[in-house]
C-alpha positions in Angstrom: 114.8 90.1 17.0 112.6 93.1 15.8 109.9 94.8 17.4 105.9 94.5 17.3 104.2 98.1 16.4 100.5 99.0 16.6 98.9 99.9 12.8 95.9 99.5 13.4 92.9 98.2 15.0 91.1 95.0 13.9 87.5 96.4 13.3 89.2 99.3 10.7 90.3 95.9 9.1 87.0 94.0 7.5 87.2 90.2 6.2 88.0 89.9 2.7 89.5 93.6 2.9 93.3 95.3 3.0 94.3 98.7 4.3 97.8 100.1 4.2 100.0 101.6 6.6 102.7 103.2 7.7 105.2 101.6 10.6 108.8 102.6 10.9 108.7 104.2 7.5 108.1 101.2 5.6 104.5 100.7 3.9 102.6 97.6 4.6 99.6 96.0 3.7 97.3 94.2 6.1 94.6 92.3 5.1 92.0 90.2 7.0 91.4 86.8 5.4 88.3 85.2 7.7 89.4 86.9 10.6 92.8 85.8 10.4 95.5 88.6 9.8 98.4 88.8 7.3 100.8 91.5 6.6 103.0 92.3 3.4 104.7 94.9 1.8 102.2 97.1 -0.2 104.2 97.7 -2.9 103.5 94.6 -5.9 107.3 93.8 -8.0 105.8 94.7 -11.0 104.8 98.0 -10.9 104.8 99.5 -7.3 101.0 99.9 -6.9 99.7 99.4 -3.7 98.9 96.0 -2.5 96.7 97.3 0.3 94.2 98.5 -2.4 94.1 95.3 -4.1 91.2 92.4 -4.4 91.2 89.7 -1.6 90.2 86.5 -2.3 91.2 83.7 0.1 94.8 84.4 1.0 95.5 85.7 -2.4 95.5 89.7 -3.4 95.3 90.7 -6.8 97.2 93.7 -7.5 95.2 97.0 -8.5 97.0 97.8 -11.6 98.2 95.0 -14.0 96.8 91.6 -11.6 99.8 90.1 -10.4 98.4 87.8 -7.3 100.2 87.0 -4.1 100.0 84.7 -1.4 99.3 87.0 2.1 100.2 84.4 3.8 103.7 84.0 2.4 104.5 86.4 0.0 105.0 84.1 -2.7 103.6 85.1 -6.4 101.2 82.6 -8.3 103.1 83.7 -11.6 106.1 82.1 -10.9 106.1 80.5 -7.4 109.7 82.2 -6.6 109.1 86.1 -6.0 108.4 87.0 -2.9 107.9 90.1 -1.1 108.4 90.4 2.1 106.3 89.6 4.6 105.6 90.7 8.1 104.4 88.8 11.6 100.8 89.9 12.8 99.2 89.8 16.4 96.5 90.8 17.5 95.7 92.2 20.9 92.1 92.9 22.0 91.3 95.2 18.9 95.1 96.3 18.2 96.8 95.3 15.1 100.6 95.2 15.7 103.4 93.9 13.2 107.0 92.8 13.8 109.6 94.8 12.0 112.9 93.7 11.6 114.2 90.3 12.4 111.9 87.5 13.3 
C-alpha cells in the first residue's frame, strides 16, 4: 500500500516551477502546474539529468540536457507515447508536500 512522506512544503514549490528531492532514497521531482501538484522520478531515460531542473510548461517538463518532454501528470514521453517513468501520488496538507512511495 506504500507510505505518504513529507518533501517539501508548497510555497518552496512556485507555479510553473520543479524542485527535486530526496524521500526514501529515491530522487523525485515535484512540480507545481497551476497549483496543482505532480511528482516524478527526476531522472529523464535518456540521459539521467535531472527532471526537477527542467522547463515546465502545462503538465509537460522539458528535460535540461537534450529536451526530451514528459507528461507530470503521467509519466508518459511526448516522443513516443510508451516510456514512462514512474510516477508518484501527491497530497497536500496545509503547506506540506508529501508523496506515496511504494505501492498505490
Amino acid at each position: 500500500m506504500g507510505r505518504f512522506i513529507k518533501v517539501a512544503k508548497a510555497y518552496d514549490i512556485p507555479p510553473g516551477e520543479g524542485v527535486t528531492v530526496e524521500a526514501d532514497g529515491r530522487y523525485i521531482a515535484i512540480f507545481n502546474a497551476d497549483g496543482t501538484y505532480y511528482a516524478i522520478s527526476d531522472t529523464c531515460l535518456h540521459m539521467g539529468a535531472s527532471l526537477g531542473q527542467g522547463w515546465l510548461e502545462g503538465k509537460m517538463v522539458t528535460c535540461p540536457w537534450h529536451g526530451w518532454r514528459f507528461n507530470v501528470e503521467t509519466g508518459v514521453s511526448d516522443f513516443s507515447g510508451q516510456v514512462c517513468i514512474e510516477r508518484y501520488d501527491v497530497t497536500v496538507e496545509g503547506t506540506d508536500v508529501y508523496v506515496r512511495i511504494g505501492g498505490r
